[in-house]
DSSP file (Angstrom, degrees, kcal/mol; ACC not computed):
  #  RESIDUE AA STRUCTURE BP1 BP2  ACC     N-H-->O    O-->H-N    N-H-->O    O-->H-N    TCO  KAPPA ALPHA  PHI   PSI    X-CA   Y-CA   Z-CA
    1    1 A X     >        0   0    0      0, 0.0     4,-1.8     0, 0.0     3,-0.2   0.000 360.0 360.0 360.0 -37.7   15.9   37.6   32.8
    2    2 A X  H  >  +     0   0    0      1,-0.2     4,-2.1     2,-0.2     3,-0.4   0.987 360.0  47.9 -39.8 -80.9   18.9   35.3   34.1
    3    3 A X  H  > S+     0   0    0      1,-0.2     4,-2.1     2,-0.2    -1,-0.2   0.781 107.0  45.1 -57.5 -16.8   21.0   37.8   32.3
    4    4 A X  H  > S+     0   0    0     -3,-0.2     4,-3.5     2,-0.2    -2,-0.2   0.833 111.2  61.0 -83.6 -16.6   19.7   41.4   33.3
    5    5 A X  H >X S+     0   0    0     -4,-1.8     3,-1.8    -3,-0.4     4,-1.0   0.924 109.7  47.2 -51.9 -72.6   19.8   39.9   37.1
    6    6 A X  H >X S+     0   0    0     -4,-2.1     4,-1.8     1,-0.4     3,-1.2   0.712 104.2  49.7 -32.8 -63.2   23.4   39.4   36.5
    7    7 A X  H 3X S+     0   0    0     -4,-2.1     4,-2.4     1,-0.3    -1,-0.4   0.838 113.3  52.1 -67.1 -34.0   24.5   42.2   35.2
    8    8 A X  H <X S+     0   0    0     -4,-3.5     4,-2.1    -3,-1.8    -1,-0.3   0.858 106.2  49.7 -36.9 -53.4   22.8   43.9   38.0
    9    9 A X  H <X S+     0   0    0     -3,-1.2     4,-2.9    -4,-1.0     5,-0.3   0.943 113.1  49.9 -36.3 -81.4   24.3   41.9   40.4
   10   10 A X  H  X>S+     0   0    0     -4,-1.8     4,-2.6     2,-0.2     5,-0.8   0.936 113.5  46.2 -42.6 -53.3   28.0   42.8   38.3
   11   11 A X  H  X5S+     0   0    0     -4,-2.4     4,-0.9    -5,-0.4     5,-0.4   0.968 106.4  58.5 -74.6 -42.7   27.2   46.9   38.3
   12   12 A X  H  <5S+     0   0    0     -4,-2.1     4,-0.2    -5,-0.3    -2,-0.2   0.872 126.7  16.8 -63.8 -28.4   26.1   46.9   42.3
   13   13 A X  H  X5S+     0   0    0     -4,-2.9     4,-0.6     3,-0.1    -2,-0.2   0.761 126.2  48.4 -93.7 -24.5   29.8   45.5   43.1
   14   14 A X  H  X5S+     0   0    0     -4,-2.6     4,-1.0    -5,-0.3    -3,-0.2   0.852 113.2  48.4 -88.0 -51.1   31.9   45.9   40.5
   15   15 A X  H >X<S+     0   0    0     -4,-0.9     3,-3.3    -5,-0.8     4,-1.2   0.877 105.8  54.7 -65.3 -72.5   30.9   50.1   39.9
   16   16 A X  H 3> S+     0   0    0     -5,-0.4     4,-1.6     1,-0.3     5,-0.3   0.639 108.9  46.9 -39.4 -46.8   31.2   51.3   43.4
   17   17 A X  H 3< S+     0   0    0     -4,-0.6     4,-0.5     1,-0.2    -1,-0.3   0.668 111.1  50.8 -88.5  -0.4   34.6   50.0   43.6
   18   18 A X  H <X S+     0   0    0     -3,-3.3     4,-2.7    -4,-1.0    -1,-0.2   0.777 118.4  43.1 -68.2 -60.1   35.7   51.8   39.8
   19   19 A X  H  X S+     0   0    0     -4,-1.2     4,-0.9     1,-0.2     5,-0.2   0.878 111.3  52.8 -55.1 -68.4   34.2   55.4   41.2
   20   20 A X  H  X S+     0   0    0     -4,-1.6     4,-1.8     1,-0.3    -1,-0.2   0.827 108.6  49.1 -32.1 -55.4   35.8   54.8   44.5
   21   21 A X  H  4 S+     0   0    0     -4,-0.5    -1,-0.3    -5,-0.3     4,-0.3   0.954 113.8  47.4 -55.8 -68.0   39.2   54.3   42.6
   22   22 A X  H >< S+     0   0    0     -4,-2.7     3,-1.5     2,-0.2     4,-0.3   0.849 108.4  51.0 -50.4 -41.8   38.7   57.6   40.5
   23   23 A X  H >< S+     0   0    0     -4,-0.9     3,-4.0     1,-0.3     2,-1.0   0.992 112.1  51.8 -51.1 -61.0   37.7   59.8   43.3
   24   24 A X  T 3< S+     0   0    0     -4,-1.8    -1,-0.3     1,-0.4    -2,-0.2   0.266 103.2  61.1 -51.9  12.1   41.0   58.4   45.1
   25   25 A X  T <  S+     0   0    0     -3,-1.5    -1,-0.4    -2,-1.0    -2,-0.2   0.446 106.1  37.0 -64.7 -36.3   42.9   59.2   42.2
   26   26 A X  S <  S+     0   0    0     -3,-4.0     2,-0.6    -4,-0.3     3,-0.2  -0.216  94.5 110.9-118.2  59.8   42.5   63.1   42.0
   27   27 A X  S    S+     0   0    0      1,-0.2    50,-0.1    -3,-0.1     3,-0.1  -0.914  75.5  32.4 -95.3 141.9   42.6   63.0   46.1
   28   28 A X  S    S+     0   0    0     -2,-0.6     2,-0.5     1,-0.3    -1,-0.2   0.664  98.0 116.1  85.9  40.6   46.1   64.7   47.3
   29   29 A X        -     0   0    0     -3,-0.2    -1,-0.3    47,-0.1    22,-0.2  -0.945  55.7-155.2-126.7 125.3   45.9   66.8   44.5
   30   30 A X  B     -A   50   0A   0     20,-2.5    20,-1.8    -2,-0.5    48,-0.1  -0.744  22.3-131.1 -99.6 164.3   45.5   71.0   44.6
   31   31 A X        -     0   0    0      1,-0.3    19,-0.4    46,-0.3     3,-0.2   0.095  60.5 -21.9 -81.8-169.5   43.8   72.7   41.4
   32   32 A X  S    S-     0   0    0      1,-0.2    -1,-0.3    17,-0.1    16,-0.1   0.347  89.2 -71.0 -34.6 139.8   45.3   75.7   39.7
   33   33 A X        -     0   0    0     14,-0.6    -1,-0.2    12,-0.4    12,-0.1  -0.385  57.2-107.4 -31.4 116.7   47.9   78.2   41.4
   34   34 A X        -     0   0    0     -3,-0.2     2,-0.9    -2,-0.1     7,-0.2  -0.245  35.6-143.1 -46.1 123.2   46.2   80.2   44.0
   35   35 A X        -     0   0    0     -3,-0.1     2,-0.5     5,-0.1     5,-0.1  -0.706  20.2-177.6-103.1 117.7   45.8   84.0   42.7
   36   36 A X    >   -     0   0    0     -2,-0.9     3,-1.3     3,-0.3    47,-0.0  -0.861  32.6-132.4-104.9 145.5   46.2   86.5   44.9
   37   37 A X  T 3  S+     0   0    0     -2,-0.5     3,-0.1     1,-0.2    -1,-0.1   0.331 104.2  50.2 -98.6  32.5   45.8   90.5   44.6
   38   38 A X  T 3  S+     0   0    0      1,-0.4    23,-2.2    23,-0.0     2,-0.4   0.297 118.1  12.8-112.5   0.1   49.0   91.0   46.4
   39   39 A X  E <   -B   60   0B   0     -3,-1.3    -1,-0.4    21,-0.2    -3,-0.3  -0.985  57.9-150.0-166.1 151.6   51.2   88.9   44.9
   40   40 A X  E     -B   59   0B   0     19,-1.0    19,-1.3    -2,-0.4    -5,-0.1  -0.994  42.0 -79.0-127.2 146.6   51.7   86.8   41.8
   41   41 A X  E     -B   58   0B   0     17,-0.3     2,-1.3    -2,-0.2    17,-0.3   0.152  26.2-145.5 -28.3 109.9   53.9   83.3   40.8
   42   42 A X  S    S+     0   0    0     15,-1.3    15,-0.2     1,-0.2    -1,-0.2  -0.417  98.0  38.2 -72.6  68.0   57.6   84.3   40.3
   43   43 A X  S    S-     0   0    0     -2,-1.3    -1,-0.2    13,-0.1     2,-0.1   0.105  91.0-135.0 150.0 113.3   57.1   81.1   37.5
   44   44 A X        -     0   0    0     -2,-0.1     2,-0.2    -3,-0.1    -2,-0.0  -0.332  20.5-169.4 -65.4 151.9   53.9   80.9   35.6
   45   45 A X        -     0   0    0     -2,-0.1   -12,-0.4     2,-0.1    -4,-0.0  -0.803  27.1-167.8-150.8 104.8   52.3   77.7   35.2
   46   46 A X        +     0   0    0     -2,-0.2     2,-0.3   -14,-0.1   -14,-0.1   0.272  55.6 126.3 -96.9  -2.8   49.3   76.5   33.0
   47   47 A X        -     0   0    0      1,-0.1   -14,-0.6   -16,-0.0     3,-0.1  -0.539  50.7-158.8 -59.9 132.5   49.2   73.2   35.1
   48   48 A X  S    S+     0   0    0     -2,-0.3     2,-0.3     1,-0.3    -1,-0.1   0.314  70.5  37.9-113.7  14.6   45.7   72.8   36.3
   49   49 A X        -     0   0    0    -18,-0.1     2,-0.3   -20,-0.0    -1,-0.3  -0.760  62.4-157.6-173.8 140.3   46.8   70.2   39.5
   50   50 A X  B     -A   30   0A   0    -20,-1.8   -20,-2.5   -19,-0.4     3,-0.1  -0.696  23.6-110.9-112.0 130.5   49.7   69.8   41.9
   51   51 A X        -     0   0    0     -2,-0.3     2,-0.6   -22,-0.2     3,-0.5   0.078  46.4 -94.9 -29.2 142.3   51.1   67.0   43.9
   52   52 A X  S    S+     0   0    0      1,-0.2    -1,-0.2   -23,-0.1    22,-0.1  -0.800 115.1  29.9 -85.3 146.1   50.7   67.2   47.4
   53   53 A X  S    S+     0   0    0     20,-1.8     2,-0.5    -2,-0.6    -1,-0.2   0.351  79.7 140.0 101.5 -17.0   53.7   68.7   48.8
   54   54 A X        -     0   0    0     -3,-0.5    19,-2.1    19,-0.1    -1,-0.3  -0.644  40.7-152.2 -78.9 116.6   54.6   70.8   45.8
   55   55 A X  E     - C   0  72B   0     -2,-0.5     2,-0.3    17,-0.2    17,-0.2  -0.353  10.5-163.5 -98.5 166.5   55.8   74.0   47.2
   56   56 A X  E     - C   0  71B   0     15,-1.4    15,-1.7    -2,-0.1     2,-0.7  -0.932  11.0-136.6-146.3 130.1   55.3   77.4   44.6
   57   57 A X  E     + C   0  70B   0     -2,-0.3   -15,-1.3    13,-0.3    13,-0.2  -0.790  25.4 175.2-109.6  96.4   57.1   81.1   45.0
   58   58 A X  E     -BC  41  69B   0     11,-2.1    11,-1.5    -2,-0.7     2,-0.4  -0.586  16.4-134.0 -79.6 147.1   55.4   84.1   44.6
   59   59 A X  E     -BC  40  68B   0    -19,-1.3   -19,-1.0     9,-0.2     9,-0.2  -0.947  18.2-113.8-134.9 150.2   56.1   87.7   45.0
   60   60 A X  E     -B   39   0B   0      7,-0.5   -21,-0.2    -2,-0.4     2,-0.1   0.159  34.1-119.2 -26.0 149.5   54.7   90.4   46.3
   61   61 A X        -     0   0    0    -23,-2.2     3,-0.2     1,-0.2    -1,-0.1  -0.057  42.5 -82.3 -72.8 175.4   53.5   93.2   44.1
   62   62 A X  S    S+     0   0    0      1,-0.2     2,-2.9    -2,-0.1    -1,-0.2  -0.038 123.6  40.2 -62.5-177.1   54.9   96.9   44.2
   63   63 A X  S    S+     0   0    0     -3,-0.1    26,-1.9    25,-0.1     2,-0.3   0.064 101.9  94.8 115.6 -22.3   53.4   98.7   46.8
   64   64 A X  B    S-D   88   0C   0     -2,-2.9    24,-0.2    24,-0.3    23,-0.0  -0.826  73.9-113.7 -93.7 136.4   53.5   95.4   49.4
   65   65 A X  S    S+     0   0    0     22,-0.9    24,-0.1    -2,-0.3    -5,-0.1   0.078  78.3  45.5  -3.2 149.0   56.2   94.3   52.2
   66   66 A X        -     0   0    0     20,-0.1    -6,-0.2    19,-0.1     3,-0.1   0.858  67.7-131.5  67.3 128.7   58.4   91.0   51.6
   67   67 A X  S    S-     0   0    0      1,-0.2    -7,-0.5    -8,-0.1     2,-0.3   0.988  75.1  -2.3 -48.4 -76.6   59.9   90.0   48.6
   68   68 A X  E     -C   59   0B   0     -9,-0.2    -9,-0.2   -29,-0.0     2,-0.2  -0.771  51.9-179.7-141.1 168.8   58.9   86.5   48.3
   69   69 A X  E     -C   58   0B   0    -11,-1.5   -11,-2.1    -2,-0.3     2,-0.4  -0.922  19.2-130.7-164.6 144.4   56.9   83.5   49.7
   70   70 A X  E     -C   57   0B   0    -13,-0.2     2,-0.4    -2,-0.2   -13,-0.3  -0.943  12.5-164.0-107.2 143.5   56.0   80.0   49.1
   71   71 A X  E     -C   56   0B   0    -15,-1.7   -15,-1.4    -2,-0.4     2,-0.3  -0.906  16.2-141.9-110.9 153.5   52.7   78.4   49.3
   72   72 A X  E     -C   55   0B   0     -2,-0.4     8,-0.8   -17,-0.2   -17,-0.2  -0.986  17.3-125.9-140.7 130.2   52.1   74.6   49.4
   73   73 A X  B     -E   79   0D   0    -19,-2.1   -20,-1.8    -2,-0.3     2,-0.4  -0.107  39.4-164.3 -81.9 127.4   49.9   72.1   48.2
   74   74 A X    >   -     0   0    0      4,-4.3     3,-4.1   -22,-0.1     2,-0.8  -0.758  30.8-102.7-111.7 164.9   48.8   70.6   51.3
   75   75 A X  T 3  S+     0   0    0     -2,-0.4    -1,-0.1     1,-0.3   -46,-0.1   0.201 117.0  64.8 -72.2  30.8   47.1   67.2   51.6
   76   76 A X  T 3  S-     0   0    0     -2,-0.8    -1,-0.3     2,-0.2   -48,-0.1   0.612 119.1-117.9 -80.9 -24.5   43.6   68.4   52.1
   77   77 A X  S <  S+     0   0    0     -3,-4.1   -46,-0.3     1,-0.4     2,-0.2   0.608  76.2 121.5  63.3  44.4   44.4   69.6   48.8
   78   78 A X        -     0   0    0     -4,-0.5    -4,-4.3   -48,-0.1    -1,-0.4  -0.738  67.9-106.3 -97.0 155.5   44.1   73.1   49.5
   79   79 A X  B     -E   73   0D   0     -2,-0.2    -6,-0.1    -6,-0.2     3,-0.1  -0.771  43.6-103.7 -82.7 135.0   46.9   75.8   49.1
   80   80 A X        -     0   0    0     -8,-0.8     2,-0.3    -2,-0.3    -1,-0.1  -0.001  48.3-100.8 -53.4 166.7   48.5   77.0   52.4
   81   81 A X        -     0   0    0      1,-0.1    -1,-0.1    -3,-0.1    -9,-0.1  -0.688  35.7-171.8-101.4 161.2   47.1   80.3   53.1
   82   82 A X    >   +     0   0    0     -2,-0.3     3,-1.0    -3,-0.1    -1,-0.1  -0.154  45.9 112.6-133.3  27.0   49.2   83.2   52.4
   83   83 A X  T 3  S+     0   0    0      1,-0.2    -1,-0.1   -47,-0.0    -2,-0.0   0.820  73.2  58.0 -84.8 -24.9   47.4   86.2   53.8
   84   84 A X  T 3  S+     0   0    0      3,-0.0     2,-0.3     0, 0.0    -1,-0.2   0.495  96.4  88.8 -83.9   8.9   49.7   87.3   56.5
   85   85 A X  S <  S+     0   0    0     -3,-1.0   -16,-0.1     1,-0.2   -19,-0.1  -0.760  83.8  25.4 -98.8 148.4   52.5   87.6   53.4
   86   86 A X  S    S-     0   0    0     -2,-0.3    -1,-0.2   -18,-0.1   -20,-0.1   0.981  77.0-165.5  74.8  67.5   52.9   90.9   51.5
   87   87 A X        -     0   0    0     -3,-0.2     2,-1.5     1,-0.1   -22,-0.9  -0.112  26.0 -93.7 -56.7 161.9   51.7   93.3   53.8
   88   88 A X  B      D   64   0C   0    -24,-0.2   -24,-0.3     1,-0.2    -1,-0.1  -0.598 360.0 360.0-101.0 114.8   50.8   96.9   52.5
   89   89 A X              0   0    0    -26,-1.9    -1,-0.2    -2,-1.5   -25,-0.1   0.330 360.0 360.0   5.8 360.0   53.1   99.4   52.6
């Protein structure tokens, strides 16, 4: 009995502070390139997570305004938004 207390004991302080550490590991981090259906990555990328801070250059499709744009992983760890870029023709 000695021993399951313990180990009880060990897993109510010891785990919270292991999870805590992994979520705070993938925190500042965006997922996958943002796809839009105006525009695509002028450089493809099969990376599935981004730094915060890591800027990315897209361009517009045919038929859209502006050449190019960047979006950037920002530390909510969302991609800036990019809807006012690549207006429609």
């Amino acid at each position: 009995m000695g021993a399951t207390v313990l180990l009880w004991v060990f897993l109510a302080i010891i785990t919270p502070g292991v999870l805590g550490e992994l979520e705070r590991k993938h925190e500042g981090q965006c997922k996958f390139l943002p796809k839009y259906p105006f525009a695509k990555p002028k450089i493809l990328s099969d990376q599935s997570e981004f730094a915060v801070g890591t800027t990315w250059e897209y361009e517009c499709l045919p038929g859209y305004f502006k050449r190019s744009f960047f979006t950037t992983c920002l530390e909510t760890s969302k991609w800036s938004d990019a809807q006012k870029y690549c207006k429609r023709e």
